[in-house]
C-alpha positions as a Markdown table, in Angstrom:
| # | Residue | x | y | z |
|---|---|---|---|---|
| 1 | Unk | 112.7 | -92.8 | -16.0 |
| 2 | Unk | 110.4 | -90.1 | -16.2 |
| 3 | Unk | 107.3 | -90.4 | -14.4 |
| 4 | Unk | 103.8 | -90.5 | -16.6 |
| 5 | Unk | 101.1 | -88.4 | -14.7 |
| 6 | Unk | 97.4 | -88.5 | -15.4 |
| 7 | Unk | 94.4 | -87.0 | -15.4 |
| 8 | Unk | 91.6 | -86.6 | -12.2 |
| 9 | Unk | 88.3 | -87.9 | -13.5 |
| 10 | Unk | 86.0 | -88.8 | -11.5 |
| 11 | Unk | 87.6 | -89.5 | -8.6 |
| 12 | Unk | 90.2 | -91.8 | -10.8 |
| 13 | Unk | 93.6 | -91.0 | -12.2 |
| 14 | Unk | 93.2 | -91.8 | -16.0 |
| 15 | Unk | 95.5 | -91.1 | -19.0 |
| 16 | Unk | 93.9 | -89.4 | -22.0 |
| 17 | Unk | 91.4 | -91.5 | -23.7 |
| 18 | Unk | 93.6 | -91.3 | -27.1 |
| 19 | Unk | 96.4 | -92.5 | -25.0 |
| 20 | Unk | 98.3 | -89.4 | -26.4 |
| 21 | Unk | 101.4 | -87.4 | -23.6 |
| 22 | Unk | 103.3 | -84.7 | -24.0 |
| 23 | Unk | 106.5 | -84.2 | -22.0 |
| 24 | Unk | 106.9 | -81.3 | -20.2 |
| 25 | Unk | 111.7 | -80.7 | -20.4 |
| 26 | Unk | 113.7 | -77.4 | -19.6 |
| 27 | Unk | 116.5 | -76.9 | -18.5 |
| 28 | Unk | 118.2 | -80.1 | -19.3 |
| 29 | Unk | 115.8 | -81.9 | -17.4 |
| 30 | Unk | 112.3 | -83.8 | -17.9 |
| 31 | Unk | 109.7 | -83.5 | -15.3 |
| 32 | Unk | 107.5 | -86.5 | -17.0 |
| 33 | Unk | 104.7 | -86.5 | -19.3 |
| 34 | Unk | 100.9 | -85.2 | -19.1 |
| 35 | Unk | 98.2 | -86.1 | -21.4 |
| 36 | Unk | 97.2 | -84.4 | -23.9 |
| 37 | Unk | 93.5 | -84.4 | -23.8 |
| 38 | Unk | 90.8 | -83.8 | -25.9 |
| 39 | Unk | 87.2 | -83.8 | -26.2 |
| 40 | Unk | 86.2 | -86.7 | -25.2 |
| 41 | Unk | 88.0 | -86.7 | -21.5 |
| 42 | Unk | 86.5 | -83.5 | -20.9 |
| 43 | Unk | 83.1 | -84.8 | -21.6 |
| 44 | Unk | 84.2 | -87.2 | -18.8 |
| 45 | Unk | 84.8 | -84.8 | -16.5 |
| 46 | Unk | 81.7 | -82.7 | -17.1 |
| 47 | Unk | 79.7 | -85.9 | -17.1 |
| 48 | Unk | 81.6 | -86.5 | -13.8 |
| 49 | Unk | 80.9 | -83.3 | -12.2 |
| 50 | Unk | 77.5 | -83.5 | -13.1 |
| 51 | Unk | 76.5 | -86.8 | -11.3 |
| 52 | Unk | 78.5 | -84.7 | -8.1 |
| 53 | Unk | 77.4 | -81.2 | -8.1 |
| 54 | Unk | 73.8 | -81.3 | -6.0 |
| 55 | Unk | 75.2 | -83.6 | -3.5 |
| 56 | Unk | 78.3 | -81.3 | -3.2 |
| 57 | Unk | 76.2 | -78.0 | -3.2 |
| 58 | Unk | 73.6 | -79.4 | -1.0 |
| 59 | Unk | 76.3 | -80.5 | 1.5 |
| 60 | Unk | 76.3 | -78.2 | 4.6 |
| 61 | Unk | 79.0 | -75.3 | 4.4 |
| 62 | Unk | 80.4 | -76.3 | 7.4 |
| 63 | Unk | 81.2 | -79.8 | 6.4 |
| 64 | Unk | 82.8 | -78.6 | 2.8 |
| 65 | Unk | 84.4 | -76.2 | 5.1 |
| 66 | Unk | 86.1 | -79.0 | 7.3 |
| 67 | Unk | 87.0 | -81.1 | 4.1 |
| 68 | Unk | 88.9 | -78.4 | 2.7 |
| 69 | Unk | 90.5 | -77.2 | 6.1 |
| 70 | Unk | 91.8 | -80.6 | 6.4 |
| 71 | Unk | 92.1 | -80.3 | 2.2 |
| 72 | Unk | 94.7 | -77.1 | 3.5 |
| 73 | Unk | 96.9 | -79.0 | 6.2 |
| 74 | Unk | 97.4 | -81.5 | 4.2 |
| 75 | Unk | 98.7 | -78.8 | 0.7 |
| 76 | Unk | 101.0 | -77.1 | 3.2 |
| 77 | Unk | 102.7 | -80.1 | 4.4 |
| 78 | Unk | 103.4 | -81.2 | 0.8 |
| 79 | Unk | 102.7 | -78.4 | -1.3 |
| 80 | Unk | 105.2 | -79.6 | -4.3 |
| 81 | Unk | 105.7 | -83.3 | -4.2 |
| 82 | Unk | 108.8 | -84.4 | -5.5 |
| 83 | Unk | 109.9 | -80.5 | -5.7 |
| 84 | Unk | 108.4 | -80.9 | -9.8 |
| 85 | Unk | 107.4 | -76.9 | -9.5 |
| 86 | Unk | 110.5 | -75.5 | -8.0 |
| 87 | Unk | 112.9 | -77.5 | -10.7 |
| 88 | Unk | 110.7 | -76.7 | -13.5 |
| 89 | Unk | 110.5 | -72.9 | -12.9 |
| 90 | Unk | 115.0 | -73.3 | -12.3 |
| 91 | Unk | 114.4 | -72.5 | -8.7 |
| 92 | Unk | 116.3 | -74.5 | -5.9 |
| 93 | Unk | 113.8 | -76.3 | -3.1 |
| 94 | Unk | 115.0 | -73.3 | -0.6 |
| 95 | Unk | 114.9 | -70.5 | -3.0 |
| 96 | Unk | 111.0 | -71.6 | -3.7 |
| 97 | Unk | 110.0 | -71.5 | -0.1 |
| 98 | Unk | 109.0 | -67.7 | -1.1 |
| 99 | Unk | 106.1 | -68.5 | -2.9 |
| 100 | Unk | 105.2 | -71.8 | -0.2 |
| 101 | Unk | 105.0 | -69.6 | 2.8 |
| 102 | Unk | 102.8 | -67.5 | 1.1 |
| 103 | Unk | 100.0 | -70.6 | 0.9 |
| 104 | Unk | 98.9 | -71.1 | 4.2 |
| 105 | Unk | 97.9 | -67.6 | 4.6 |
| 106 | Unk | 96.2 | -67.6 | 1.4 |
| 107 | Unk | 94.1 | -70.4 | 1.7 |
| 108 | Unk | 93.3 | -69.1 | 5.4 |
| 109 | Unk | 91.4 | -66.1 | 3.2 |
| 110 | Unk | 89.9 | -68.3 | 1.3 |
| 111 | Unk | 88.0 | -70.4 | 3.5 |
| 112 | Unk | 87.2 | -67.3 | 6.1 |
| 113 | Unk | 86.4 | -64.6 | 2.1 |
| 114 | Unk | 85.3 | -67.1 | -0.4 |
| 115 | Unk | 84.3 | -64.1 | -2.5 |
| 116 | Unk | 87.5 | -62.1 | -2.6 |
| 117 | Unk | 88.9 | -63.9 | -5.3 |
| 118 | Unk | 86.1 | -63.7 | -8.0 |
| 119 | Unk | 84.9 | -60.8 | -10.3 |
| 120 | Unk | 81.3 | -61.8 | -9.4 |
| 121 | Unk | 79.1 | -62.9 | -7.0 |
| 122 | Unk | 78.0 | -65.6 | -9.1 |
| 123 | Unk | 80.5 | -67.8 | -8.4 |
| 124 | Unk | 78.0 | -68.8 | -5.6 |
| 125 | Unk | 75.7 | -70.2 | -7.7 |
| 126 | Unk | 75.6 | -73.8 | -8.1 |
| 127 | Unk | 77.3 | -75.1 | -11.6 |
| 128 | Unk | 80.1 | -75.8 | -12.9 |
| 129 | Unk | 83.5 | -73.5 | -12.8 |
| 130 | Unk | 85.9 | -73.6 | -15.5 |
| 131 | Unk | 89.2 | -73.2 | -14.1 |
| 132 | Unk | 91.9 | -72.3 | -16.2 |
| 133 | Unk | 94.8 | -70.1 | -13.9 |
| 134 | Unk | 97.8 | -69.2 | -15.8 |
| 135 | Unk | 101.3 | -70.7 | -14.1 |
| 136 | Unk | 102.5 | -67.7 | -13.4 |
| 137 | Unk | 99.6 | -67.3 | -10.5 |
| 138 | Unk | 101.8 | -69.7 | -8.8 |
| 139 | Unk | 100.5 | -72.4 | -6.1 |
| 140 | Unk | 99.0 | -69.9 | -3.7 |
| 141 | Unk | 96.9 | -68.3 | -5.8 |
| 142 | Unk | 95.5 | -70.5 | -8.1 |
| 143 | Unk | 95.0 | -73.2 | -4.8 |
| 144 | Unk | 93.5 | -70.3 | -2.9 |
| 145 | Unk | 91.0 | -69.6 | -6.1 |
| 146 | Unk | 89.8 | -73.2 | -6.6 |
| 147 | Unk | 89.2 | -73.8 | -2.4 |
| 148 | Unk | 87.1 | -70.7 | -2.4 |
| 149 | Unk | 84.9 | -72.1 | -5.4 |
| 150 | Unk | 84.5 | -75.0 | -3.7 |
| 151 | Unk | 83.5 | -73.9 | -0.1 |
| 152 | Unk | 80.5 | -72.1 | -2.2 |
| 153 | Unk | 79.8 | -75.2 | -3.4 |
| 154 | Unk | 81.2 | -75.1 | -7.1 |
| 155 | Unk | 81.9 | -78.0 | -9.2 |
| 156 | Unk | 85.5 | -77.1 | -10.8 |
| 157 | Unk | 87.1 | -78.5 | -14.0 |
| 158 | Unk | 90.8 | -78.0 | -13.7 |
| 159 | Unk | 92.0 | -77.5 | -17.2 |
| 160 | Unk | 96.0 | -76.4 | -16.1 |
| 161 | Unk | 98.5 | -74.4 | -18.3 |
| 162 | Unk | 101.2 | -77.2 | -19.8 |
| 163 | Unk | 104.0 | -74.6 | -18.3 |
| 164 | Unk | 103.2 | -76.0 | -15.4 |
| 165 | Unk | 100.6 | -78.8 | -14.8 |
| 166 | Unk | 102.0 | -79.9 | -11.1 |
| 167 | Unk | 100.2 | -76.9 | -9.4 |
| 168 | Unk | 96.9 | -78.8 | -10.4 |
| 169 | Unk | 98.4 | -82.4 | -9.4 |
| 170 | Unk | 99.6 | -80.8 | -5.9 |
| 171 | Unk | 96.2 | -79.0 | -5.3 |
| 172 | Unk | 94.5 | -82.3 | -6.1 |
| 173 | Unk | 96.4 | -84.8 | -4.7 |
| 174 | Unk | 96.0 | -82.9 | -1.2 |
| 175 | Unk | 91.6 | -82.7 | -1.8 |
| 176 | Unk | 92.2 | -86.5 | -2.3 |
| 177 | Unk | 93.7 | -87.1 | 0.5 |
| 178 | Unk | 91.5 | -85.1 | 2.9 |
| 179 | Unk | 88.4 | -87.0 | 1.1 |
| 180 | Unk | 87.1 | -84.7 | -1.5 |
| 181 | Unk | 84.0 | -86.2 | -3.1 |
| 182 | Unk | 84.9 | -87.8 | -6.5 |
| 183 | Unk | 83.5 | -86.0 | -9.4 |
| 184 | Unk | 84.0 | -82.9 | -7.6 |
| 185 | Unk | 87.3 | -81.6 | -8.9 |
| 186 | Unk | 88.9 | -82.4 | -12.3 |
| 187 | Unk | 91.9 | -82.0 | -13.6 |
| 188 | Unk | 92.9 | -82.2 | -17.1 |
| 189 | Unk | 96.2 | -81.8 | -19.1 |
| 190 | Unk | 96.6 | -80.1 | -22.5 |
| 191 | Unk | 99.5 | -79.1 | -24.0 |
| 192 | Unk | 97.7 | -77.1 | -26.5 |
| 193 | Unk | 93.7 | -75.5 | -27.0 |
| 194 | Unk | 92.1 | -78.4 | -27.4 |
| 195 | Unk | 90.8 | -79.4 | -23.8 |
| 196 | Unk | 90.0 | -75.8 | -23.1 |
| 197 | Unk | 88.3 | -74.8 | -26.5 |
| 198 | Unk | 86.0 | -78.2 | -26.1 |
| 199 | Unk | 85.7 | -77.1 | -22.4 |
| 200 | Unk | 84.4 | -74.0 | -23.3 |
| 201 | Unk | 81.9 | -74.9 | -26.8 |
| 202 | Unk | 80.6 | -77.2 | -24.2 |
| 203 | Unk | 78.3 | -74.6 | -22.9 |
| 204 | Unk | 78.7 | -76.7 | -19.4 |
| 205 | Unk | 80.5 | -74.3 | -17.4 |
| 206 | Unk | 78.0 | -71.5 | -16.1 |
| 207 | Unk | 81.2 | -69.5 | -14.6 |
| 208 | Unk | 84.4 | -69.4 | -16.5 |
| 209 | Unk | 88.0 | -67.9 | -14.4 |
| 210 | Unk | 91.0 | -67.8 | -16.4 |
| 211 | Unk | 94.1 | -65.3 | -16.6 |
| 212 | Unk | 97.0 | -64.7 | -18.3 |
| 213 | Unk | 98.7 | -62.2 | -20.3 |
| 214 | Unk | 96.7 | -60.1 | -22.6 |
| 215 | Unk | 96.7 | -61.4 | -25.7 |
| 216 | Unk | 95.9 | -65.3 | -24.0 |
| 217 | Unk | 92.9 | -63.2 | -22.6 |
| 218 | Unk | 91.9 | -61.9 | -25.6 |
| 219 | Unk | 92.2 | -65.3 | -26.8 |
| 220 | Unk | 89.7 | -66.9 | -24.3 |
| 221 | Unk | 87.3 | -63.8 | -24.8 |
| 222 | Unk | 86.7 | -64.7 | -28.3 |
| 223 | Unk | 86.0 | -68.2 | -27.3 |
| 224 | Unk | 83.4 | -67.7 | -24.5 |
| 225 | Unk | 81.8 | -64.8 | -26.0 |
| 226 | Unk | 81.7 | -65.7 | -30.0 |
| 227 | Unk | 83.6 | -63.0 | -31.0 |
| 228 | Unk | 81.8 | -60.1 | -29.2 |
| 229 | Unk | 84.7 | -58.3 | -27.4 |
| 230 | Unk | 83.9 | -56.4 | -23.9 |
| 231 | Unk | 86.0 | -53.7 | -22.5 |
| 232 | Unk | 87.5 | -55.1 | -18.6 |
| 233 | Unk | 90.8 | -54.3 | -17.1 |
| 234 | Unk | 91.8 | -56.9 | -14.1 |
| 235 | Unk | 88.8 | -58.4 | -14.0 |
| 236 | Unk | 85.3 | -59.1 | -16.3 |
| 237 | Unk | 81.7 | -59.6 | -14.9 |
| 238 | Unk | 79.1 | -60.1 | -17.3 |
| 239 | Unk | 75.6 | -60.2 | -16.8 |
| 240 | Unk | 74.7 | -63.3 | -19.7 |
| 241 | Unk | 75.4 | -67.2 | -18.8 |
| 242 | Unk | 78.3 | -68.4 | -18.4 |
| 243 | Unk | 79.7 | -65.4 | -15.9 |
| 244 | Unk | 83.2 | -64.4 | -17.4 |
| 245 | Unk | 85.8 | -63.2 | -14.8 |
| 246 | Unk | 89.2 | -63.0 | -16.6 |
| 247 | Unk | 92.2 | -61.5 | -15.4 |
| 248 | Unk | 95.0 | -60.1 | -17.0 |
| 249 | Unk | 98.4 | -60.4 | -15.2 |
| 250 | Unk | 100.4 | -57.4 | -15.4 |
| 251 | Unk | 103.2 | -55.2 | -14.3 |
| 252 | Unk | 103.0 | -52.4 | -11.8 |
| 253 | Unk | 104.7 | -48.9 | -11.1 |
| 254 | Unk | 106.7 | -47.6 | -8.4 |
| 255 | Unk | 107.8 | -44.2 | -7.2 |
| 256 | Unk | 111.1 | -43.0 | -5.6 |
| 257 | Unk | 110.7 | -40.0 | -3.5 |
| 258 | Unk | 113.4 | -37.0 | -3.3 |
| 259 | Unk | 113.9 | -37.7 | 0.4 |
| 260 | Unk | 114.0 | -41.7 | 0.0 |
| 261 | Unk | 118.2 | -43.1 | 0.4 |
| 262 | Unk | 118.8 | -44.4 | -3.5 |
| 263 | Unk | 121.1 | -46.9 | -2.3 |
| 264 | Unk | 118.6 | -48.5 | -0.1 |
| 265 | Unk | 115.9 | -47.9 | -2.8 |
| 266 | Unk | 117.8 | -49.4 | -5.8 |
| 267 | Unk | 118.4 | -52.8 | -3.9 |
| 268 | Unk | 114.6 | -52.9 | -3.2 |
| 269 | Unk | 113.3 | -51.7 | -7.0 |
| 270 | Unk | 115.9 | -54.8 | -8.2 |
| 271 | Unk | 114.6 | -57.2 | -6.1 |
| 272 | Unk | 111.0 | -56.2 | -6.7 |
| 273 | Unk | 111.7 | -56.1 | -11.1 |
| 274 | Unk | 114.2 | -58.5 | -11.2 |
| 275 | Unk | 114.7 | -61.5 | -8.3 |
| 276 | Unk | 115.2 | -64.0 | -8.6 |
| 277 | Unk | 112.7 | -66.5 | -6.6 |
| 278 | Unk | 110.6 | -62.9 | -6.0 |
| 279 | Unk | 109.5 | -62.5 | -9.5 |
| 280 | Unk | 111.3 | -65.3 | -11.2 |
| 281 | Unk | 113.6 | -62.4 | -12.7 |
| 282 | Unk | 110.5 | -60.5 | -14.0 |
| 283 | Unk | 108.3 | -63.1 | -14.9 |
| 284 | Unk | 105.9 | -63.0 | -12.4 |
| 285 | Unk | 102.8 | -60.3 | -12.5 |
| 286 | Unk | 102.8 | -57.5 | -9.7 |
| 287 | Unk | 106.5 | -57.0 | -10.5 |
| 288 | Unk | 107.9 | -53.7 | -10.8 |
| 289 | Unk | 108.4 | -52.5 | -14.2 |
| 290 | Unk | 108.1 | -48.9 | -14.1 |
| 291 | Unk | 109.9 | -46.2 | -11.4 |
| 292 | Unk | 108.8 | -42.8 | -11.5 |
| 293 | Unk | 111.7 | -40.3 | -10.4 |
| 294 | Unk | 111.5 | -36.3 | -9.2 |
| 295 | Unk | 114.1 | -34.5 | -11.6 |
| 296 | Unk | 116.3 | -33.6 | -9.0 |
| 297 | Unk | 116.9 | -37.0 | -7.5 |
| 298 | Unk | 116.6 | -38.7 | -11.0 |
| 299 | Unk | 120.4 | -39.0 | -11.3 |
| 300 | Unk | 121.4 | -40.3 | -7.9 |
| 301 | Unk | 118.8 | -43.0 | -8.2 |
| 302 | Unk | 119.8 | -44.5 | -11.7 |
| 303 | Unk | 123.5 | -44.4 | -10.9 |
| 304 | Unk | 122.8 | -46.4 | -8.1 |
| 305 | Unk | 120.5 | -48.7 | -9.2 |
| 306 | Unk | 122.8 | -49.4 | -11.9 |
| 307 | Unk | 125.4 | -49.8 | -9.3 |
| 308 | Unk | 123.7 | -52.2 | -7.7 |
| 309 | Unk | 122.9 | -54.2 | -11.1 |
| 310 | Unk | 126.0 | -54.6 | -11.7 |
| 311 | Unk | 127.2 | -56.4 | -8.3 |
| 312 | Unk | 123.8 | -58.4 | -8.3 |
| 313 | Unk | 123.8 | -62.1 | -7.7 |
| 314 | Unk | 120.6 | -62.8 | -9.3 |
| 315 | Unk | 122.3 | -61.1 | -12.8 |
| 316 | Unk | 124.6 | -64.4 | -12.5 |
| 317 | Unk | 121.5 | -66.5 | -11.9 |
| 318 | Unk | 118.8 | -65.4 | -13.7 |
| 319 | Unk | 115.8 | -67.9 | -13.4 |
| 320 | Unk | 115.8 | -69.6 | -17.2 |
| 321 | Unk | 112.5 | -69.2 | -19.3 |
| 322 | Unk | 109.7 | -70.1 | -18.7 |
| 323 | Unk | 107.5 | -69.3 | -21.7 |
| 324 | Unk | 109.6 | -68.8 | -25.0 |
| 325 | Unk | 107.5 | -66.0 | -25.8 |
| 326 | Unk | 109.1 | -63.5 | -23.1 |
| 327 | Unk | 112.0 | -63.9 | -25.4 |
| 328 | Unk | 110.2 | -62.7 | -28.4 |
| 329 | Unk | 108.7 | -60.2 | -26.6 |
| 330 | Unk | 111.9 | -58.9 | -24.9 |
| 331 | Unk | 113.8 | -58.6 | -27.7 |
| 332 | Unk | 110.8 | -56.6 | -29.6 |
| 333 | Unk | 110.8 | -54.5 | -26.8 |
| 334 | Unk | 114.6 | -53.7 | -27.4 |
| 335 | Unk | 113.5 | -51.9 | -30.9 |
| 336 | Unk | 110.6 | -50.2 | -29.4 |
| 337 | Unk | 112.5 | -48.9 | -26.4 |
| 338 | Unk | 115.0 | -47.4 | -29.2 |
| 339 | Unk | 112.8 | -46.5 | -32.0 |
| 340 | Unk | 111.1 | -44.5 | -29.4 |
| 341 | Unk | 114.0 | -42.7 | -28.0 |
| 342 | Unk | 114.6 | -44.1 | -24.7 |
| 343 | Unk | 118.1 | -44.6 | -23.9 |
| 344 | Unk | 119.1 | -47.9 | -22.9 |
| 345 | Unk | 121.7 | -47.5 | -19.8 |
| 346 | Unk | 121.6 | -51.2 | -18.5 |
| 347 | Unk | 121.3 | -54.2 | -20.6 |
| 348 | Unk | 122.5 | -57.7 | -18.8 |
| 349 | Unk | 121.3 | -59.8 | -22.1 |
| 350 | Unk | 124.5 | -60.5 | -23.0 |
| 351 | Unk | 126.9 | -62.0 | -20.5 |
| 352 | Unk | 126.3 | -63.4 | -17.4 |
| 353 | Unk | 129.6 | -63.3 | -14.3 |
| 354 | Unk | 131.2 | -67.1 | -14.7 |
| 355 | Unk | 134.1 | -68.1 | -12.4 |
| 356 | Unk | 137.4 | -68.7 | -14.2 |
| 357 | Unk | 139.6 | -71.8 | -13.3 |
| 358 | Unk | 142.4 | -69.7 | -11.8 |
| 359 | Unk | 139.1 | -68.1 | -9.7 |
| 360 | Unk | 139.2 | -65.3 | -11.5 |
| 361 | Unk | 135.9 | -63.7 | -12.9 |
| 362 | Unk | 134.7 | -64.0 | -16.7 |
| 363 | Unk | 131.8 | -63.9 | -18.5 |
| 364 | Unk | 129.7 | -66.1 | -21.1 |
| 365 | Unk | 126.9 | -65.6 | -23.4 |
| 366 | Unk | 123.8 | -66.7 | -21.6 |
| 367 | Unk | 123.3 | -69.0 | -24.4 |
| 368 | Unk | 126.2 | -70.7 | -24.0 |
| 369 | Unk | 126.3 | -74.5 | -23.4 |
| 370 | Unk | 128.8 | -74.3 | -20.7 |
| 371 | Unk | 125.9 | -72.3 | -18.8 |
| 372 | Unk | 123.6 | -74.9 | -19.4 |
| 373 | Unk | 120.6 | -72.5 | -18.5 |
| 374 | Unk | 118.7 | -72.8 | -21.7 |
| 375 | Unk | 117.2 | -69.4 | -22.9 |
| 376 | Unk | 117.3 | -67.0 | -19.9 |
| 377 | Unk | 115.9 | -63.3 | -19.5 |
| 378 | Unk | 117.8 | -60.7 | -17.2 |
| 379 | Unk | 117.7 | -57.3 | -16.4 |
| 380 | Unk | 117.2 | -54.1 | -19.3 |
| 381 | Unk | 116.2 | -50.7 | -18.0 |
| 382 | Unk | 115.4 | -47.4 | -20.1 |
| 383 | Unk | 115.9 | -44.3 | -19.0 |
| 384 | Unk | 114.5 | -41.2 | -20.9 |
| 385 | Unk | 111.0 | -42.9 | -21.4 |
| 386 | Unk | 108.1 | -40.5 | -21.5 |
| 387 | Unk | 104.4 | -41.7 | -20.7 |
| 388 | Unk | 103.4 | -40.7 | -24.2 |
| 389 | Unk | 106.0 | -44.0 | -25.3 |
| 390 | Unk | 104.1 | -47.5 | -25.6 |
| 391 | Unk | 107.3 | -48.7 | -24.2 |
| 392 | Unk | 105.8 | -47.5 | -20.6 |
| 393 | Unk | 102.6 | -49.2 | -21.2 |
| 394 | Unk | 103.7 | -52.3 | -21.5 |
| 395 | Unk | 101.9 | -54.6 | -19.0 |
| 396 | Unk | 103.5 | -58.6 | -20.0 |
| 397 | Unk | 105.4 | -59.4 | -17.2 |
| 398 | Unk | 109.2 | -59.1 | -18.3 |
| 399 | Unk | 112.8 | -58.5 | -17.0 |
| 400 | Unk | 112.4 | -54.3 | -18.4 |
| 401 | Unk | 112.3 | -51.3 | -15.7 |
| 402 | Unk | 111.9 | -48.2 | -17.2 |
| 403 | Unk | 112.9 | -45.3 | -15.8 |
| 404 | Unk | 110.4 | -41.4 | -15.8 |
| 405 | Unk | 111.4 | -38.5 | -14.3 |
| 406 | Unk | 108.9 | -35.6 | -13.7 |
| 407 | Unk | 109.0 | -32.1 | -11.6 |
| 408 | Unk | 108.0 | -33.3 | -8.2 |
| 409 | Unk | 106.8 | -36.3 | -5.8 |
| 410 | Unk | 103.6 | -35.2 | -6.1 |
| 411 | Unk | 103.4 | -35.6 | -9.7 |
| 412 | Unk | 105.5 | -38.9 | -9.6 |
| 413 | Unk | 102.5 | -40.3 | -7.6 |
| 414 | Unk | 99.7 | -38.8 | -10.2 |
| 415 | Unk | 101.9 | -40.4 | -13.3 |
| 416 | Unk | 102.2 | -43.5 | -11.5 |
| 417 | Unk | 98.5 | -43.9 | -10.2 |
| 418 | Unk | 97.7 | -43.1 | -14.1 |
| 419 | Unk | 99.9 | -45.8 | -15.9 |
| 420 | Unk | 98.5 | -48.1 | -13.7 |
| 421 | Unk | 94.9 | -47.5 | -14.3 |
| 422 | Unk | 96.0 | -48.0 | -18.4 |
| 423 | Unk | 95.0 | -51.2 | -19.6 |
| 424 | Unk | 98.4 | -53.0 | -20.6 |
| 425 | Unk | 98.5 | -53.5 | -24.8 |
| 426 | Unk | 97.9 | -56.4 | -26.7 |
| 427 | Unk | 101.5 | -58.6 | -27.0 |
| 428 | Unk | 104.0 | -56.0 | -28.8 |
| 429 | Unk | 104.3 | -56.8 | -32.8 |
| 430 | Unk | 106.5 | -54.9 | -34.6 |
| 431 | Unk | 105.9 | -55.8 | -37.9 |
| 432 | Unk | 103.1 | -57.9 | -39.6 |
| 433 | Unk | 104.6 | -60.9 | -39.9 |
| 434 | Unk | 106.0 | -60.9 | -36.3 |
């Protein structure tokens, strides 16, 4: 049976007060159910936090500090009990030991730079933090985020993304353990707006973090600020209570160099767009969705990436969706890419490798029962995409590389530096009922 997890309330593990769940399933499996909170358990937790924060900010910075070192031992020993995040994002315990070597490190930086990881230096001040990290900032950086706001001496409601609610179990259950004050940290479970929008019209938060993909940050604009839009690219400081610091998690842009080997290259720029436990086959931000190509290399590049796309073993695994919306998205993509005049030279939508019985090698639709993956997303690449094209813009994390060529290796580094300083469009619609 699958197990019923609850919320961290002061210092308690509750279920919602309406006694309402939601099961989080993919891939043919159920990781248990979450509460689906409302308005009334966040008033617990702010109430909660309240009653904790001057004792917690008035505790000496070397004593929070040895809390959370101990806090940090005791999340890299366990860092995903009962392996819940590695099976929900379709990963295999080894495969996920990518993003879990990455924690230590991280929340080494934390306690050492508190600051590094916030917009503003606000996030000093005593107060509450709302907390709100998208899933796709993984364990390391959303545990890295929340110990810095703590060693300042933050208060922290926890409101976590229903894609994945373990990461804010895991972080908590390892504060716990190591003797975090109760009241301190929250953690509450929505499978929809409700916790966060209450969280939020609360007016109890004096520094709000949250990221996602753009329009999810858009979204969470229009909530803190009333409607009154502000212009910010990775990050937001404002000036007026609460502080603001939003992040929107996006794709990045690479450049192959004449001289570079494109054999060696390609199997890097796949791994980097689409592998599959390094970016969850280009779901994860900071992947590479963009190579810019001198003309006179531009050939020998793309026939051997292809090449290599094409012999791949993460194009017979892809890692299964995560968010339905990457589906939408990919596909709308597709008809942009096209309508645009970019020519599409790889698409690995349609079949994925499948062993035969007499061992030889077929193929079946991705969608297919016998795969059992559920909807998946692999690998599409452009070629002929110009930086005029909205296609190149495109900053949601998603299985596309697209491929520009320009005169020299000078200029590939000038067209890259620019498409990274664009800020990534709102979530493609093609039409106005999309």
């Amino acid at each position: 049976m699958a197990r019923a997890h609850e919320n961290l309330i002061g210092g308690k593990r509750r279920p919602a007060e309406s006694g309402a769940t939601f099961e989080l399933a993919a891939h043919a499996s159920s990781f248990g159910t979450w509460p689906r909170s409302s308005a009334a358990d966040v008033a617990a937790a702010i109430a909660s936090a309240g009653a904790a924060s001057s004792t917690w900010n008035r505790l000496a910075h070397a004593r929070r500090r040895e809390i959370l070192e101990r806090a940090a031992s005791e999340l890299a020993a366990d860092p995903d009990p009962g392996g819940l995040l590695a099976g929900r994002l379709g990963l295999e315990p080894g495969e996920f030991a990518h993003e879990l070597r990455s924690l230590p490190p991280a929340l080494d930086l934390a306690l050492r730079e508190p600051f590094t990881g916030f917009a503003s230096r606000r996030i000093a001040e005593e107060g509450l933090l709302l907390f709100a990290p998208a899933w796709s900032e993984l364990l390391a950086s959303s545990a890295a985020a929340l110990f810095s706001a703590l060693l300042l001496g933050r208060t922290v409601l926890f409101v976590t993304d229903p894609h994945a609610p373990m990461i804010g179990d895991a972080v908590s259950a390892a504060l716990e353990r190591a003797g975090l004050d109760a009241g301190v940290l929250s953690i509450v479970h929505d499978d929809r707006d409700d916790a966060l929008r209450a969280a939020i019209a609360s007016g109890a938060a004096t520094y709000t973090r949250a990221s996602g993909h753009p329009a999810r940050v858009r979204r969470l604009e229009r909530l803190v600020t009333g409607g009154v839009r502000t212009e910010f690219g990775a990050g937001v400081e404002r000036s007026l209570a609460p502080a603001l610091d939003l992040r929107i998690l996006r794709n990045r842009t690479a450049v192959f160099r004449a001289a570079e080997d494109p054999e060696e290259r390609a199997v890097s720029f796949a791994d980097e767009a689409f592998g599959r436990s390094r970016s969850l086959s280009g779901q994860l931000p900071g992947q590479l969705a963009r190579v810019v190509c001198p003309e006179r290399s531009f050939s020998r590049f793309s026939e051997a990436l292809i090449a290599h796309l094409r012999r791949s073993p993460d194009l017979a695994r892809p890692v299964p969706l995560v968010e339905k919306e990457s589906e939408d998205h990919l596909r709308r993509v597709r008809v942009l890419g096209l309508d645009e005049g970019a020519t599409l030279i790889f698409d690995g939508d349609d079949f994925v490798p499948k062993p035969a019985a007499d061992g030889a090698e077929t193929v079946a639709p991705h969608d297919s029962p016998e795969n059992g993956l559920g909807a998946i997303l692999s690998p599409t690449v452009f070629t002929n995409v110009e930086e005029r094209m909205r296609l190149a813009l495109l900053g949601r994390p998603a299985p596309l590389l697209c491929l520009l060529r320009v005169e020299s290796d000078e200029a590939a580094d000038a067209l890259a530096q620019r498409l990274d300083r664009e800020l990534p469009a709102e979530d493609l619609v093609l039409d106005a009922e999309a």
